[in-house]
C-alpha positions as a printed Julia matrix, in Angstrom:
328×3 Matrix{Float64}:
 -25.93  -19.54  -29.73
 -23.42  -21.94  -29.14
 -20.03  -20.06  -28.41
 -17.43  -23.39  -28.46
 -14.03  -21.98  -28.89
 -12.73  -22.13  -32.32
  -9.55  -24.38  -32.91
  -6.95  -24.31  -35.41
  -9.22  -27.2   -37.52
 -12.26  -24.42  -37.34
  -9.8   -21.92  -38.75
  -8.33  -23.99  -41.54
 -12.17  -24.9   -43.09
 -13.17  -21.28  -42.84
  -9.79  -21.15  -44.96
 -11.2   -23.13  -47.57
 -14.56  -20.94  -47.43
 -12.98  -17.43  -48.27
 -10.07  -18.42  -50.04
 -12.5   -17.44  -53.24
 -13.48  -14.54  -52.13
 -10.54  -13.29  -50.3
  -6.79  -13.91  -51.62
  -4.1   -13.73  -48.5
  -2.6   -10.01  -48.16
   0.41   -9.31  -48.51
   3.36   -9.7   -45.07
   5.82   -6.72  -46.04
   8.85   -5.73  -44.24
  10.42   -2.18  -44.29
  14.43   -1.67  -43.49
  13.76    1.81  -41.95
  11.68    0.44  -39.7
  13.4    -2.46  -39.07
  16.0    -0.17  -37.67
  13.52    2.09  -35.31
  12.84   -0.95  -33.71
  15.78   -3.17  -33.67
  14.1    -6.0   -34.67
  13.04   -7.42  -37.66
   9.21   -6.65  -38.67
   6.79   -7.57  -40.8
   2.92   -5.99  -41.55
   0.12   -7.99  -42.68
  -1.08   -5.94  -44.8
  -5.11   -6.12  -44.32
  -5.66   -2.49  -45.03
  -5.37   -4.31  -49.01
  -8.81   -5.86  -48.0
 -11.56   -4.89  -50.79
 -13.24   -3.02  -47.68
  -9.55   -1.75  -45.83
  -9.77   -4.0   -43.22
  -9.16   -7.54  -41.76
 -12.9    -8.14  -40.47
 -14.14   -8.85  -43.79
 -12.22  -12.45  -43.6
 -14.94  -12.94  -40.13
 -18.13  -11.34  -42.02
 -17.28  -13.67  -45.49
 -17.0   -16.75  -43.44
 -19.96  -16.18  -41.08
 -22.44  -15.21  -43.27
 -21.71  -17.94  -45.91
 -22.38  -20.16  -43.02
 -26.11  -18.8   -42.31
 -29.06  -21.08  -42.37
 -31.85  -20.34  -45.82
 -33.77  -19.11  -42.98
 -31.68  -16.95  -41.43
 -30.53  -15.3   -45.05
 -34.33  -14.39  -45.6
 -34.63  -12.87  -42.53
 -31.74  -10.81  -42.95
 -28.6    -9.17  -40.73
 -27.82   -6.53  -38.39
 -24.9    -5.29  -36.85
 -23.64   -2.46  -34.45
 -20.47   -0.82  -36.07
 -18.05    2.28  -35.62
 -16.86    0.89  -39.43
 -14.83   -1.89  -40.18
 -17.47   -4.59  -38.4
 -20.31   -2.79  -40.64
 -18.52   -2.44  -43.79
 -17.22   -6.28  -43.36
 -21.41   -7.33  -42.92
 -22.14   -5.12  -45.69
 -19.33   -6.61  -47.92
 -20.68  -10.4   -47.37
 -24.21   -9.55  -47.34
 -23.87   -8.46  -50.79
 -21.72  -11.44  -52.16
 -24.49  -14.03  -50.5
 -27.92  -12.15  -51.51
 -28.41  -11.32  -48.03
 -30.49   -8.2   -46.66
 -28.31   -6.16  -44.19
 -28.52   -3.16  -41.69
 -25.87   -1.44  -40.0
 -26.42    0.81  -36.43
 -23.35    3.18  -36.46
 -23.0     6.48  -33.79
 -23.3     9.84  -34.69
 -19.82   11.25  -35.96
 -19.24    7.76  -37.16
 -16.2     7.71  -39.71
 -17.79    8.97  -43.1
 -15.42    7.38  -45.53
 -16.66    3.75  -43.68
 -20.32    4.66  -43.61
 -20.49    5.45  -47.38
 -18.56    2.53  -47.89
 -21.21    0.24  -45.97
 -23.95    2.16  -48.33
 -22.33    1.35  -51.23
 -22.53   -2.02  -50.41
 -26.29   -2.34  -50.48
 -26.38   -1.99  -46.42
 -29.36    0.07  -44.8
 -27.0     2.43  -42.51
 -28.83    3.64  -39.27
 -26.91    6.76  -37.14
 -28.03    6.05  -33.28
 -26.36    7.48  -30.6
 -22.86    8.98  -29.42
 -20.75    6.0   -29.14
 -19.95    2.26  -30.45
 -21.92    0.87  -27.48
 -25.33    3.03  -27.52
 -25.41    2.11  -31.37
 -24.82   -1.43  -30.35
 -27.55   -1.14  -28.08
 -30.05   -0.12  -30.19
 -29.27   -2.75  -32.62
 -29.14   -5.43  -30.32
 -32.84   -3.99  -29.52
 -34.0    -4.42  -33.19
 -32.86   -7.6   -33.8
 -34.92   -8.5   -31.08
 -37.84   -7.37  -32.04
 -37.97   -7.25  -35.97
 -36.36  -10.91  -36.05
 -33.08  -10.37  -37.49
 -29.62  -11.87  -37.24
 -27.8   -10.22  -35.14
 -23.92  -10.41  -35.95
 -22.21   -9.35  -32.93
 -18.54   -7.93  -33.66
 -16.86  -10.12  -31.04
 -18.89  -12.59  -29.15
 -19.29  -14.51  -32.34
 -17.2   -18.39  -32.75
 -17.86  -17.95  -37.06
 -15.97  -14.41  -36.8
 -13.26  -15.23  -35.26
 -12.65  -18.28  -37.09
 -12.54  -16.48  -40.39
 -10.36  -13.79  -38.72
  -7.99  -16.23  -38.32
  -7.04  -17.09  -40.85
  -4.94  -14.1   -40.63
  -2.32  -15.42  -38.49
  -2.46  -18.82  -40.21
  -1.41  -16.58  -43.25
   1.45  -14.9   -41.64
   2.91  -18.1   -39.9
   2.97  -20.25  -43.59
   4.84  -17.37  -44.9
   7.44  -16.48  -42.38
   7.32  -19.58  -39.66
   9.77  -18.31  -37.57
   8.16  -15.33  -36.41
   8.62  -15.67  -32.76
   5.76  -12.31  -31.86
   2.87  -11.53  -33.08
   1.08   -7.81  -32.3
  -2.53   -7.39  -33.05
  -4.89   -4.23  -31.94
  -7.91   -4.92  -29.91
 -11.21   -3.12  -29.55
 -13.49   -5.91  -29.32
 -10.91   -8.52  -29.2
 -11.86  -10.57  -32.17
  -8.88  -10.38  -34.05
  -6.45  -10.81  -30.95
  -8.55  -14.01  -29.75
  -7.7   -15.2   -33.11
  -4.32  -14.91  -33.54
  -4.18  -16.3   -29.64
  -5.89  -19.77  -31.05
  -3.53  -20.06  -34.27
  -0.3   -18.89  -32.74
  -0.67  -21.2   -29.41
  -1.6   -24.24  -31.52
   0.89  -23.84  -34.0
   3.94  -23.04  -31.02
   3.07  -22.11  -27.84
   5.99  -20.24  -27.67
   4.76  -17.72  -29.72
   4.26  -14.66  -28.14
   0.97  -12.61  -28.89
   0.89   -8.94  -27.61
  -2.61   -6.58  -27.94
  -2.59   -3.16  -28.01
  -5.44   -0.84  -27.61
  -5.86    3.0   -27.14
  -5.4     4.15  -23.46
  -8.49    6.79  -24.13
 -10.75    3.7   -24.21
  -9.52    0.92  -22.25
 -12.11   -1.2   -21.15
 -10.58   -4.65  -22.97
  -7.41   -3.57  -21.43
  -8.64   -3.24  -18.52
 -10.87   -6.03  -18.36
  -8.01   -8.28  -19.48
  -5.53   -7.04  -16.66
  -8.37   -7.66  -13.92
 -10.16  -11.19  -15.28
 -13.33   -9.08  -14.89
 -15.57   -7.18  -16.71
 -15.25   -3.47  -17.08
 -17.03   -0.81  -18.62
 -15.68    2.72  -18.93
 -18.11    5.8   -18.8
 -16.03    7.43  -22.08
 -14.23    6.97  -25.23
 -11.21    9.7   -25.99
  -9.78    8.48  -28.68
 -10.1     9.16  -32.71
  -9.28    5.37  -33.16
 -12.46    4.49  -33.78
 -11.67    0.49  -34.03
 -10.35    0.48  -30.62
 -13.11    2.54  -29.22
 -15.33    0.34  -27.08
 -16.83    1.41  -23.59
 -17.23   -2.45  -22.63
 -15.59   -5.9   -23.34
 -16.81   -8.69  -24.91
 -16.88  -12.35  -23.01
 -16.12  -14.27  -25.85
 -12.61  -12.9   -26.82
 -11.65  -12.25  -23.3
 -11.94  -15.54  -22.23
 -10.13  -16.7   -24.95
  -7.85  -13.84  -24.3
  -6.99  -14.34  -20.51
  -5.67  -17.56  -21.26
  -3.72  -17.01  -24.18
  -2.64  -13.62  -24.43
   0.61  -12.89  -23.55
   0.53   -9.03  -23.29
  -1.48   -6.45  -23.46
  -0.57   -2.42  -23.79
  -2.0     0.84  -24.06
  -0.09    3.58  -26.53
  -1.43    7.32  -26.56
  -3.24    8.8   -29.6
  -0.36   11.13  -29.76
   1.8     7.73  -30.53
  -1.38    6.64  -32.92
  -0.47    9.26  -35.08
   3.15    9.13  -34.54
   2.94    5.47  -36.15
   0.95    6.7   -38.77
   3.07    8.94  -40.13
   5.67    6.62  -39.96
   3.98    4.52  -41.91
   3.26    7.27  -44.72
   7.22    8.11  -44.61
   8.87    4.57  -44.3
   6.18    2.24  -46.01
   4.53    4.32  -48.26
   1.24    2.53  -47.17
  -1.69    4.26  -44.98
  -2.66    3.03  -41.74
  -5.93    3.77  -39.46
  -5.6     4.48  -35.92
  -6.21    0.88  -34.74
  -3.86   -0.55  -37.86
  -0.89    1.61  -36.87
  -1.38    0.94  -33.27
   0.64   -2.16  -33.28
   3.59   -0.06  -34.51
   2.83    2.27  -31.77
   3.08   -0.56  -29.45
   6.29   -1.72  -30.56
   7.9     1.6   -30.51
   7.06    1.37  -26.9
   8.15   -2.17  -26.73
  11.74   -1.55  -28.84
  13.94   -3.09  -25.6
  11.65   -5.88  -25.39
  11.28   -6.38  -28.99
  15.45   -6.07  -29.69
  16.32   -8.81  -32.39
  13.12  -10.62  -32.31
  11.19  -11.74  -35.78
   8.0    -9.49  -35.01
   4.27   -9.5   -37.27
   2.47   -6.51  -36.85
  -0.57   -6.85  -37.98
  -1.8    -3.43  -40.18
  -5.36   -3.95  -39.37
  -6.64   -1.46  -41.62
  -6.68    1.7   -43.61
  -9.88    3.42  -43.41
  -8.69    7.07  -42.14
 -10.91    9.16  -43.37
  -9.54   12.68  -45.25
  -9.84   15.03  -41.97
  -8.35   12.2   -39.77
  -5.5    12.17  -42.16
  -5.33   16.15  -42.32
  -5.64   15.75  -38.33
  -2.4    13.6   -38.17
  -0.35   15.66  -40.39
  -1.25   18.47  -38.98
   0.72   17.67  -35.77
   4.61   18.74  -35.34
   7.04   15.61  -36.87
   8.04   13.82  -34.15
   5.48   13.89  -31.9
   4.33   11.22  -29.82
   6.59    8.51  -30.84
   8.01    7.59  -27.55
């Protein structure tokens, strides 16, 4: 597979592509939380996706790019949701046979999701990365193609046409935060940001209960963590993925772990003073700049609301917890 970096040229033809399919999201700002963080904020609002989450703009644009061959022989992908449900979602618009690998305990509102969608859903496993394996072992030998969540040059493409959407509609956004579990979406907003100003700064955030991209990221080498503790299931990888990190190491600006306890925290936030419903990886970047508020003071901040796939006991989970907690 040929894994040339995307450019800002790759990014504006997969544009063209989805623009069909997908209409840009809304970038909404919201005074109360304007004033939490002392600086003025904006969400990109990707949990308005038809599947919840920003993937599907990396799934639309690599699967309409898939050779005859390749569209008989059909897809496969390893998935704790958003990935899967993004597959699923283009599968279906492009007459294309498709089968998800997803862990045991996997999120229930994104696996029913991926089912209505016409994918074959297959439960290996107790994490992201033993599903992944698994699949990764059936494309192999069955013939399929495999759609890895990160290490792909289509995906990210497409899933940048995020930040190209946030930059035409507020240019003078100076920071840009963006969650990371696999890194797709942060390599992409890395690419657009730095070609459009390199003064742009682009922070990722992932959950300190599963920080191998974190980790990988602060070391410039690869790490792999024996566990995941976290209920964010879009930041919950054990290892990292080459592609974005490269990308990553020399673009990225940033990188920080929050707490699930500040997960949640953001979450309800985002219930109270947005009225809008977050996942754990979409309100992470809110997390992260709750942490960030001194650095952040008076700066012209996109956060990027990656998604809103909490499932009913996640949500019952997070209310459940005193007000308050875990903002800091």
């Amino acid at each position: 597979m040929d894994l040339r970096r995307p450019t800002l040229r790759d990014v504006l033809r997969a544009r063209q592509v989805i623009r069909p399919y997908l209409p840009p999201t809304p970038l909404i700002r919201y005074p109360a939380i304007d004033r939490l963080l002392g600086a003025t904020a904006w969400f990109k609002h990707e949990n308005c996706q038809p599947v919840g989450a920003f993937k599907v703009r990396g799934g639309v644009y690599l699967l309409s790019q898939l050779s005859a061959d390749e569209r008989r022989r059909g897809v496969i992908a390893a998935s704790t949701g958003n990935h899967g449900q993004s597959v699923a979602y283009a599968a279906q618009l492009f007459a294309v046979p498709a089968i998800v690998g997803v862990p045991e305990g996997a999120n229930p509102t994104k696996v029913e999701s991926m089912r209505n969608l016409g994918a074959e859903v297959i439960v290996h496993g107790r994490d992201f990365d033993a599903a992944r394996e698994h699949v990764e072992a059936l494309a192999a030998e069955r013939g399929y193609r495999y759609v890895h969540s990160g290490d792909e040059p289509l995906l990210v493409a497409g899933v940048g046409t995020l930040t190209l959407e946030i930059l035409e509609e507020q240019p003078e956004i100076d920071t840009i935060v963006v969650p990371v579990g696999g890194g797709s979406g942060a390599a992409a907003a890395c690419i657009v940001a730095k070609a459009i100003d390199p003064a742009i700064r682009v922070i990722g955030v992932q959950s300190e209960g599963a920080p191998a991209a974190y980790r990988t990221w602060q070391e410039r080498r690869p790490v792999e963590t024996e566990t995941i503790a976290t209920f964010a299931e879009g930041l919950a990888t054990r290892t990292s993925f080459a592609f974005p990190q490269a990308i990553m190491a020399e673009l990225l600006d940033e990188f920080v772990l929050v707490s699930d306890a500040q997960i949640r925290a953001a979450i309800r936030l985002l219930i109270e003073k947005a009225h809008t419903l977050a996942e754990g990886a979409g309100a992470a970047p809110l997390a992260a700049a709750l942490v960030l508020r001194e650095q952040l003071a008076g700066r012209r901040v996109a956060l990027v609301l990656s998604g809103g796939n909490l499932s009913p006991a996640q949500l019952r989970e997070v209310m459940a917890e005193p007000a308050g907690g875990g903002a800091d």
